[in-house]
C-alpha positions in Angstrom: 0.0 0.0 0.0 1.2 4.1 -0.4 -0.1 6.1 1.8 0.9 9.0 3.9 5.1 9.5 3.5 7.5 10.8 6.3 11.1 11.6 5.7 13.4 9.3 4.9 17.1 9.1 6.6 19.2 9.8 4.2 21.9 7.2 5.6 19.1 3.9 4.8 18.8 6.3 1.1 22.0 5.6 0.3 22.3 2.2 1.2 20.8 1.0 -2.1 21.0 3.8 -4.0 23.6 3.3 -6.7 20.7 -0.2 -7.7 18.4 2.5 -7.5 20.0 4.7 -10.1 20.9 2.2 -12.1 17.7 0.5 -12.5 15.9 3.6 -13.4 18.9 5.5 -15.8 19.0 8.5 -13.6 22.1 10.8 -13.7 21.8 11.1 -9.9 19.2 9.8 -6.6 18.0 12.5 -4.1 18.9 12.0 -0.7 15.8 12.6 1.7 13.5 10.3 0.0 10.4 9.8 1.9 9.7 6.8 3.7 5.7 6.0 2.7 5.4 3.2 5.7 7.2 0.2 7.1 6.3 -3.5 6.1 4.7 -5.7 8.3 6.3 -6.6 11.7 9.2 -4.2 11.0 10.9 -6.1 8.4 11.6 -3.1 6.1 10.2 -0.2 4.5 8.6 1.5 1.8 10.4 4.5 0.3 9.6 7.4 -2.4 13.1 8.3 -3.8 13.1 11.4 -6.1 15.5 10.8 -9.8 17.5 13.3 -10.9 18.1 13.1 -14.9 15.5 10.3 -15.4 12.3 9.9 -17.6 10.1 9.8 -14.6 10.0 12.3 -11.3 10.6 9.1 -8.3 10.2 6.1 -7.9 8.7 3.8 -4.9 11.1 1.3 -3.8 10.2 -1.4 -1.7 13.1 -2.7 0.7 12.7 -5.5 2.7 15.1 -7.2 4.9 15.5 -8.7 8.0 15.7 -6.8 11.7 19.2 -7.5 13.4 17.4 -9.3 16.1 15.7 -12.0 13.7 19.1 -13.3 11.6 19.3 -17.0 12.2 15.6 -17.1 13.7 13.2 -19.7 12.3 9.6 -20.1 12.9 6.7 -20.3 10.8 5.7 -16.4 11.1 9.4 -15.1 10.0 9.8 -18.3 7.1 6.2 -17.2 5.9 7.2 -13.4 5.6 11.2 -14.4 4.0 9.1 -16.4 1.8 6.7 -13.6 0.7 9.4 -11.4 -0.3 11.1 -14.7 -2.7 7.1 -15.0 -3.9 6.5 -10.9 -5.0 10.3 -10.5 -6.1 9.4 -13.8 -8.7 5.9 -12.2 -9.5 7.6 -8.6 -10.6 10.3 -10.4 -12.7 8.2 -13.1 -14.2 4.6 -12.5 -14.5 4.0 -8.5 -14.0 5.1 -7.9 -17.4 1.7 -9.3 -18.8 -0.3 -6.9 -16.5 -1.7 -4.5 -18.6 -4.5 -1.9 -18.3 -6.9 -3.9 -17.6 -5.1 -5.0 -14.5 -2.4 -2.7 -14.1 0.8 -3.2 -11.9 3.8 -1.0 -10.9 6.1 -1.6 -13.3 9.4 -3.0 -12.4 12.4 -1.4 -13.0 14.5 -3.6 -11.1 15.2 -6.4 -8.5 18.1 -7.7 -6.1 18.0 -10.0 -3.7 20.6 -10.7 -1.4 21.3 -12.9 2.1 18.4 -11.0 4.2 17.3 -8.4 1.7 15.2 -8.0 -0.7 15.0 -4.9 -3.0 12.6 -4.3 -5.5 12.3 -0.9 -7.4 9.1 0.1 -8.6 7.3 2.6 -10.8 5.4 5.6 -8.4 1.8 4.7 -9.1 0.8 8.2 -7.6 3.1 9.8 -10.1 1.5 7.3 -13.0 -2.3 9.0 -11.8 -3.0 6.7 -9.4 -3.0 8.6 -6.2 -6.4 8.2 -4.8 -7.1 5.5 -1.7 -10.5 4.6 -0.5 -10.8 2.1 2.4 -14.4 1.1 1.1 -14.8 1.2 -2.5 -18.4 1.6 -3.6 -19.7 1.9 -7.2 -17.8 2.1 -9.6 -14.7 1.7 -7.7 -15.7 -2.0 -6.4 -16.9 -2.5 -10.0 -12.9 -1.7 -11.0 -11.4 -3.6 -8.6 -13.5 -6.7 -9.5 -12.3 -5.8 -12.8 -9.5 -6.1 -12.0 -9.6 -9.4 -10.5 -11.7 -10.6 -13.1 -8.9 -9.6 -16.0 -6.3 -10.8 -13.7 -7.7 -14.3 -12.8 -8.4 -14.5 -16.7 -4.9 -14.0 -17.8 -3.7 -16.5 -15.7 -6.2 -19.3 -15.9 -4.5 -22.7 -15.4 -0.9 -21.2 -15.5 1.4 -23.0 -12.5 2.0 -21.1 -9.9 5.1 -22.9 -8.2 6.8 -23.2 -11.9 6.6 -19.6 -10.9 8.1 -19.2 -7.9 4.8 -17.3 -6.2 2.8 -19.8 -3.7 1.8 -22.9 -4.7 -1.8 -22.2 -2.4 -1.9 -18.6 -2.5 -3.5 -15.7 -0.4 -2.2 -14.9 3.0 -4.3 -16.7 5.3 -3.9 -20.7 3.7 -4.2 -23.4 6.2 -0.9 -24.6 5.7 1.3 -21.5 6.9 -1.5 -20.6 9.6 -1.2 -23.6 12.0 -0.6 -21.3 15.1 -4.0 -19.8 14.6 -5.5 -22.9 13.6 -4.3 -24.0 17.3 -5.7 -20.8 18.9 -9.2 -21.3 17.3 -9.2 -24.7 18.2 -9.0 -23.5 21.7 -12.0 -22.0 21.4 -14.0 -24.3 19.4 -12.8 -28.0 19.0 -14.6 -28.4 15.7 -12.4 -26.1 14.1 -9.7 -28.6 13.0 -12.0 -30.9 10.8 -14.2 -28.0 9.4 -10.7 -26.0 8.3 -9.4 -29.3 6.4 -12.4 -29.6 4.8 -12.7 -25.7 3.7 -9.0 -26.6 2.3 -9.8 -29.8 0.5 -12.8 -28.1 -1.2 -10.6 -25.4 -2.4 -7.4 -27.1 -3.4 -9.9 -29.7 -5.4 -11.1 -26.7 -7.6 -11.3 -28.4 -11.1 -10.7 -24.0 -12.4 -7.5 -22.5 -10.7 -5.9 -19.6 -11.4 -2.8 -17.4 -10.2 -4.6 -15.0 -7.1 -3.4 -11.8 -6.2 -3.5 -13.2 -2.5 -4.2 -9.8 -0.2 -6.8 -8.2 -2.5 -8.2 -5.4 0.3 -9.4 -2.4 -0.6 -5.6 -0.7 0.7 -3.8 -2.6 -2.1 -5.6 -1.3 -4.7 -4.9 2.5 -6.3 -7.4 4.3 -8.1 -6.7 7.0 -11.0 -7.9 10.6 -10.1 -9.8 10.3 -13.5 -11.0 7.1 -14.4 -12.8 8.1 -17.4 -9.3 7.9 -19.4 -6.8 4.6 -19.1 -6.8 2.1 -16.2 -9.5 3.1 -13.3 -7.4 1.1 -10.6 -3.8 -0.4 -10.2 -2.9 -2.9 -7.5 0.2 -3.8 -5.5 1.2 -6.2 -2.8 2.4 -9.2 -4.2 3.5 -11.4 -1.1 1.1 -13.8 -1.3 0.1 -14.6 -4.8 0.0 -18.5 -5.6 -2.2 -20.8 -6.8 -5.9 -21.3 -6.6 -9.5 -20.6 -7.3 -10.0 -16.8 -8.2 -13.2 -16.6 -6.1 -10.7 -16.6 -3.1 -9.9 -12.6 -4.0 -13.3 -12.0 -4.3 -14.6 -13.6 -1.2 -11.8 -11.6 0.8 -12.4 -8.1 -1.2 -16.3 -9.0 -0.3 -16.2 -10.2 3.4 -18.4 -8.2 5.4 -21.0 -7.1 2.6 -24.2 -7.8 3.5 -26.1 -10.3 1.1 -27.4 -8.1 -1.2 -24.5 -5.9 -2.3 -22.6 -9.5 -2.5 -24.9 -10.3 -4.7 -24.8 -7.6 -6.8 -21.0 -7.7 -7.0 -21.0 -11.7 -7.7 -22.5 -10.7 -10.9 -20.6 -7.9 -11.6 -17.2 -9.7 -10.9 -18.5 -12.9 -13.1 -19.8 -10.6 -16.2 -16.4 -9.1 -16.3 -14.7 -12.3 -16.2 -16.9 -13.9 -18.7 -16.0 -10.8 -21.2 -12.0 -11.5 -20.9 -12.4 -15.2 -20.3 -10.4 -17.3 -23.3 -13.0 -18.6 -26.0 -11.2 -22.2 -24.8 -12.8 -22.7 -21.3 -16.7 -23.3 -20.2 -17.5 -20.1 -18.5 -20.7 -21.5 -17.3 -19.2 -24.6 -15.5 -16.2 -22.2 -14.2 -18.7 -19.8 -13.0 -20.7 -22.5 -11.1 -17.7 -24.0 -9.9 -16.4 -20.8 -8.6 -20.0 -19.3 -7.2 -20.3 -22.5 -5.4 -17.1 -22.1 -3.6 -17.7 -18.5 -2.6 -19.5 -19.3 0.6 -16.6 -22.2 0.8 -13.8 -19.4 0.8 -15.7 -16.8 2.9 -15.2 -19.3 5.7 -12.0 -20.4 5.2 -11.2 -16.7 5.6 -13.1 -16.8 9.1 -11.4 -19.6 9.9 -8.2 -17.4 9.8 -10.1 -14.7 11.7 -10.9 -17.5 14.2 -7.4 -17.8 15.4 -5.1 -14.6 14.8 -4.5 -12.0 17.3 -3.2 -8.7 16.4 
């Protein structure tokens, strides 16, 4: 997500910012960039750095690496995040390149990883016109960000996901990397176990899979100031794209609708996806397939809820 920067210190700046100036041909990178926010559980940063002698303005650049205190550390919660960053560095080399408008990306103009750090520099989608945030979109901005999703999941119907390097199971909340929770909500209801495996089983059985986004909220998508020309929305966040059923997005970008406006959106997100769907696949049985699982995914999602503590 971009949001709201802060300075940046100037010492962190120039720690990566010969890659920087290399991957975007400018003559020169400003110290003082501004730091937009940091990444989850402290393990790096999102900074705007300003180009001197470039063809754009800035770029956002998106470093992650690992606190002193967590080198050598293992654990599901710090493997799952390591592995994140592996999963949207592969994404941005391999796969972004086939986003287009009608589910743009920030395009990448370079990636290094290293031991512990993981650098990825990115085009500014404020700078590209997409500078406007809205934690509930209504109208037509849920009708672009379904889309979005709809154009997305299209252009990577039955594509591999591991041959990838991105998730096998994707989206953030997948039974296999979310044990601990599992455990917590078993705590408070012993049924939990058997009904998660089965939510999973249904899922991973889909006979339609896809390559999800993964983390599809609201706060990783960007909209355009003026929709009316080009892309209306552009997303980002690419830690947990993998493999599955594309209805998994939509049940997460939908959870907490009430029945009616789910409804509604269901039918928005499947007449877009029937429009950009190849001429190759049965859009009816995917649809049913896919409808049929949305009440499947919606509580696999609570069944994360169930068990994590912020």
């Amino acid at each position: 997500m971009y949001g709201a920067a802060t300075e940046a210190r100037s010492d962190q700046l120039l720690a990566f910012a010969a890659f920087v100036q290399s991957a975007s041909g400018a003559t020169e990178v400003a110290t003082g960039g501004e730091r937009i926010q940091s990444l989850w559980g402290g393990y790096g940063e999102l900074v705007r750095v300003r180009l001197v002698g470039a063809s754009r303005a800035t770029v956002v650049v998106k470093w992650a690496r690992l606190p002193a205190h967590r080198f050598g550390e293992s654990g599901a919660s710090h493997e799952r995040k390591c592995r994140s960053y592996d999963v949207e560095t592969a994404f941005y080399e391999r796969l972004s390149a086939r986003c287009d408008d009608s589910c743009r990306v920030a395009r990448s103009l370079g990636t290094r990883v290293r031991s512990g750090e993981w650098l990825l520099v990115l085009e500014d989608l404020d700078e590209a016109g997409f500078a406007r945030r809205t934690r509930e979109p209504r109208g037509p901005d849920l009708a672009a960000c379904l889309g979005w999703l709809a154009s997305f999941h299209a252009r990577f119907l039955g594509q591999s996901a591991e041959a990838n390097g991105l998730w096998t199971v994707g989206t953030y909340w997948h039974l296999a990397t979310r044990q601990d929770e599992l455990q917590s909500a078993a705590r408070r209801d012993p049924t939990w176990p058997a009904r998660a495996a089965a939510l999973d089983e249904k899922l991973r059985a889909a006979r339609f899979t896809t390559i999800v986004h993964g983390d599809a909220k609201p706060a990783n998508f960007c909209f355009a100031a003026n929709a009316t020309s080009g892309a209306a929305v552009a997303a980002v966040d690419f830690q947990y794209t993998g493999g599955g059923p594309g209805i998994v997005d939509v049940a997460y970008l939908l959870h907490g609708a009430s029945p009616e406006a789910t409804a509604a959106s269901l039918d928005v997100y499947f007449t877009q996806l029937r429009a950009v769907l190849p001429g190759a696949v049965d859009a009816a049985a995917l649809e049913a397939e896919w409808r049929a699982l949305f009440p499947v995914a919606l509580a696999d999602f609570d069944r994360f809820l169930a068990g994590w503590h912020r």
